[in-house]
C-alpha positions as CSV (number, residue, x, y, z in Angstrom):
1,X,41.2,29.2,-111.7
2,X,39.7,29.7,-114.7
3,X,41.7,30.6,-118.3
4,X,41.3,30.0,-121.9
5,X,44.2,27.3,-122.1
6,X,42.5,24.8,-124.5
7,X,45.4,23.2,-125.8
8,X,46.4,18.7,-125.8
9,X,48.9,17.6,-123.4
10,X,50.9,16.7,-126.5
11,X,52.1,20.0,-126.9
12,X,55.0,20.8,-124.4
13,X,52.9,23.2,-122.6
14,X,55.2,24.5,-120.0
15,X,55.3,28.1,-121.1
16,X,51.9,27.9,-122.3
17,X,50.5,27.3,-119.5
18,X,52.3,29.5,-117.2
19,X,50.7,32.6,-119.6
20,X,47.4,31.1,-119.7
21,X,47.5,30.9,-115.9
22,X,49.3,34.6,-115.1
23,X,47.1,36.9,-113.7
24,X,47.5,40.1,-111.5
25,X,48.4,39.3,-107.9
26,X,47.7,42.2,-104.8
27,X,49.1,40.2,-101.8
28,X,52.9,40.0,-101.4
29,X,55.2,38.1,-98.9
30,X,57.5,40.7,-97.1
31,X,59.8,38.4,-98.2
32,X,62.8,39.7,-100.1
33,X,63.4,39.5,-103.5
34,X,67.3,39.3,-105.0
35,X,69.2,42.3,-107.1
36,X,70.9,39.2,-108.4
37,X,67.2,37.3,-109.8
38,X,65.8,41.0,-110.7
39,X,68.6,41.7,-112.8
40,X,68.7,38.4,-114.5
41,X,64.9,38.5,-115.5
42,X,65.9,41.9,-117.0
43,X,68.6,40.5,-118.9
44,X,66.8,38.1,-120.5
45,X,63.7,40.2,-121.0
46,X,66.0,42.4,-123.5
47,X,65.1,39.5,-126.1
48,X,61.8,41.6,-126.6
49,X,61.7,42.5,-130.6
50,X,61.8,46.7,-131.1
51,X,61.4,48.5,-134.3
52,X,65.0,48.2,-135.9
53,X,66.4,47.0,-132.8
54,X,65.8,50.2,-131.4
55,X,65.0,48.9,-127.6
56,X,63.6,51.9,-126.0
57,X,62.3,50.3,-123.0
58,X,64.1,52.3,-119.7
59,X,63.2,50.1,-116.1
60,X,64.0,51.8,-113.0
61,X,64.0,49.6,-110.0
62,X,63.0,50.6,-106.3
63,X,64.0,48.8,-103.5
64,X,63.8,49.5,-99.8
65,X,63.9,52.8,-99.0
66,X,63.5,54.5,-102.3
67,X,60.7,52.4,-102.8
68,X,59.2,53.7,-99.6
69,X,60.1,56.6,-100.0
70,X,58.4,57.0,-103.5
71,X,54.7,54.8,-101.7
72,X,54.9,57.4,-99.2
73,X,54.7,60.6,-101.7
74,X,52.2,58.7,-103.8
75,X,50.0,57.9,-100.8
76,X,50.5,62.1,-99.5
77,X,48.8,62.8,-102.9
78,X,45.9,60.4,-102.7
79,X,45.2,61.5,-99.0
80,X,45.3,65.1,-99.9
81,X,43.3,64.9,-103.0
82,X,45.9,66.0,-105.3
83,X,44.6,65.2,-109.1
84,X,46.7,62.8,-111.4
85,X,49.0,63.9,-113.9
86,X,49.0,60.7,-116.4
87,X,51.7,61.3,-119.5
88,X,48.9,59.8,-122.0
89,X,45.4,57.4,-121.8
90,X,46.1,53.9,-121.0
91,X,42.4,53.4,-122.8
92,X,40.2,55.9,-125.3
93,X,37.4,58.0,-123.7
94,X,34.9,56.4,-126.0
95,X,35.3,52.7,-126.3
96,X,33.4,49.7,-127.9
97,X,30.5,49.0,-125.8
98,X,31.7,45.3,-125.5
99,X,35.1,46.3,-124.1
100,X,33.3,49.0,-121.9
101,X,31.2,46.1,-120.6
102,X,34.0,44.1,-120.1
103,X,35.2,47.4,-117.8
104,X,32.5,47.6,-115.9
105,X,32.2,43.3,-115.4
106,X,35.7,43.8,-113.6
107,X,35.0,46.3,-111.5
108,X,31.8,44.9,-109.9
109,X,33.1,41.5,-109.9
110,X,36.3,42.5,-108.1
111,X,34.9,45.0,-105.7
112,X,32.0,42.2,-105.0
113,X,35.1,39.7,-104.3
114,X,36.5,42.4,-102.1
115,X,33.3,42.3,-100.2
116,X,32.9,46.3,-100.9
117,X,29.3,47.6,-101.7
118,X,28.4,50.2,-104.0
119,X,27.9,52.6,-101.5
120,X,31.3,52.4,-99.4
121,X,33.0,54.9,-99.6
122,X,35.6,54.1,-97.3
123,X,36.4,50.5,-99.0
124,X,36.3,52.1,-102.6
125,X,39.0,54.6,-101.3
126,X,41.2,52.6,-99.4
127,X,40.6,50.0,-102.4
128,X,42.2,52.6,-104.9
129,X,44.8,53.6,-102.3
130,X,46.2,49.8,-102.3
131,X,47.6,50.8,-105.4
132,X,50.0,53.3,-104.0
133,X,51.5,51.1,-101.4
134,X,52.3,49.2,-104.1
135,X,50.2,46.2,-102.3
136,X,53.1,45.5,-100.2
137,X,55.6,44.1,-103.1
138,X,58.9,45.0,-101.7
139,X,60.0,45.7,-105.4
140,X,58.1,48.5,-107.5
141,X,59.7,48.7,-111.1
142,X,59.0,52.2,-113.4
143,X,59.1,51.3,-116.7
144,X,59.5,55.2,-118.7
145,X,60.2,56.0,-122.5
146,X,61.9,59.2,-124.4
147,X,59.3,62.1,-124.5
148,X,58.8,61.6,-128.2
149,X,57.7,58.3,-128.2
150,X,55.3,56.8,-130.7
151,X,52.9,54.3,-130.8
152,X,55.1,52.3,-132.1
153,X,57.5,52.5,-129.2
154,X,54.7,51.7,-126.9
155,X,54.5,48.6,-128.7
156,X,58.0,47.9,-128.2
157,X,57.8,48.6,-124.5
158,X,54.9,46.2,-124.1
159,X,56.9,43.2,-125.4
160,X,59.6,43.9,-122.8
161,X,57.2,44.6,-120.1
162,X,55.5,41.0,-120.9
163,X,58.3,39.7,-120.6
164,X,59.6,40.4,-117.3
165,X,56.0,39.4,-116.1
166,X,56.5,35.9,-117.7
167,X,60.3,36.1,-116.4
168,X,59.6,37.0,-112.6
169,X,56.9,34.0,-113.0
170,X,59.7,32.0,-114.2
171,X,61.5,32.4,-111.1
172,X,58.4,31.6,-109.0
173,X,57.6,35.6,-108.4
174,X,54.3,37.4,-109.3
175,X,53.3,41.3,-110.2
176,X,51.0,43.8,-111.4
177,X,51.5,46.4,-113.4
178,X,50.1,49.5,-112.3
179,X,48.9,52.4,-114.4
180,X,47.8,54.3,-111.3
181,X,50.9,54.7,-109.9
182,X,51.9,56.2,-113.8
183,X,49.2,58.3,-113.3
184,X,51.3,60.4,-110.7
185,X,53.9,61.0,-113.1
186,X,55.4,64.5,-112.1
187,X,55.6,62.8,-108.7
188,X,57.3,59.7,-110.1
189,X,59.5,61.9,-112.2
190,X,60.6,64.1,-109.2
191,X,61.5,61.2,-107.4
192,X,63.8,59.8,-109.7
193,X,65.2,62.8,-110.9
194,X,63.9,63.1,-114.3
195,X,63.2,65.4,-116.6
196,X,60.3,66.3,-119.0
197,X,62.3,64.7,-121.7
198,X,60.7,61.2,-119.9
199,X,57.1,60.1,-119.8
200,X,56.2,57.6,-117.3
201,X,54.5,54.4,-118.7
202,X,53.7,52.0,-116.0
203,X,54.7,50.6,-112.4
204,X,54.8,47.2,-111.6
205,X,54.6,45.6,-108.0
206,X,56.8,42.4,-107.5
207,X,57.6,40.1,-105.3
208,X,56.7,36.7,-103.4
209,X,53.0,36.3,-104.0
210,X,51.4,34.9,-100.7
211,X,49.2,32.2,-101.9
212,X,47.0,31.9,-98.6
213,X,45.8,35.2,-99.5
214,X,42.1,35.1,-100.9
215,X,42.3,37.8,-102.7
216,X,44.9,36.6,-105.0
217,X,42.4,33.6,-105.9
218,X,40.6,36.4,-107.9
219,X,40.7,35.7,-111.6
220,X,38.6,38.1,-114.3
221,X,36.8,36.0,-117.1
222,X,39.1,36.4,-120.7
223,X,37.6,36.5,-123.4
224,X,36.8,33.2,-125.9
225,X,39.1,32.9,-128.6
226,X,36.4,33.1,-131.0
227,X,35.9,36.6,-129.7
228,X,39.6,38.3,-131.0
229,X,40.2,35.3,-134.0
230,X,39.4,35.6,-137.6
231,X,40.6,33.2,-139.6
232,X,41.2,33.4,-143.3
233,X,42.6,30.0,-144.9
């Protein structure tokens, strides 16, 4: 596994290291997970800093059959073609060529890991429906803010959110947040019983990762530090 932790084993690296070696995992154990270890990674993810303490994060959390229930209607949609209904742009339309390479890098270099060509079709799609069966987690997690939200709030939500990644690490569980499943957010919305006075933000798969699975061996390249650093002393 390659990562960008450069750092002497002076430093007590513990926590370090487990966020230089996180990464996206999309092969679960149908192992189940606890209410009781879910709700204590929350907890403690509630540290996150918010503008004026205003913690607008809001985490709904599907187990069994509601989560089922929910893969099932996502899966309808992407069988029948219906078209996504995203509550905002999880990237711009026009972005920096270096981060549009870096889009493109991931794609071919974890479709090529996949063993899917170019010109499969069938892999690409069944690829992209993964997503919606939640790549077999037995936990998917809907993290949703007020209508109005900001960018600001966003920002807030993102803390959180990083947090219960490095929390459910903590507790020897992996995830991977999920945009797609987002993306299908009058479907997500009926599901729960929401209104329109919630946008949908992200899902998150989570559970035991099953580390004999190839797959989860794949790691994209991060950037160097010089590449995100100034430094003005």
């Amino acid at each position: 596994m390659s990562t960008n932790f450069q750092y002497q084993h002076a430093m007590d690296d513990d926590l370090l290291s487990s966020i230089a070696n996180r990464h996206c995992t999309r092969v679960f154990l149908k192992r189940p997970v606890s209410q009781e270890t879910i709700q204590a990674v929350l907890s403690a993810a509630a540290s996150a800093p918010s503008s004026q303490n205003n913690q607008p994060w809001q985490v709904t959390v599907l187990m069994g059959k509601s989560r089922d229930a929910l893969s099932a209607r996502l899966c309808a949609n992407f069988d029948q073609g219906v078209a996504p209904t995203p509550d905002y742009l999880n990237r711009p339309i026009d972005m920096p060529g270096e981060l549009q390479q870096r889009v493109e890098d991931y794609g071919r270099s974890f479709l090529g890991f996949k063993g899917i060509a170019r010109d499969d079709e069938v892999g690409r799609r069944n690829h992209r429906r993964d997503n919606f069966l939640f790549y077999g987690a037995p936990v998917e997690l809907i993290f949703h803010l007020p209508a109005n939200a900001a960018p600001g709030t966003f920002l807030d939500l993102g803390f959180f959110m990083q947090n219960v990644i490095l929390g459910f690490e903590a507790c020897g569980l992996a995830s991977c947040p999920q945009y797609s499943v987002a993306s299908y957010s009058d479907t997500v919305r009926d599901h729960l019983g929401f209104g329109r006075d919630r946008i949908i933000i992200s899902g998150m798969a989570v559970g035991y990762p099953n580390k004999s699975a190839r797959l989860n061996r794949f790691v994209p390249p991060r950037a160097p530090l010089d590449d995100y650093t100034q430094w003005y002393v």
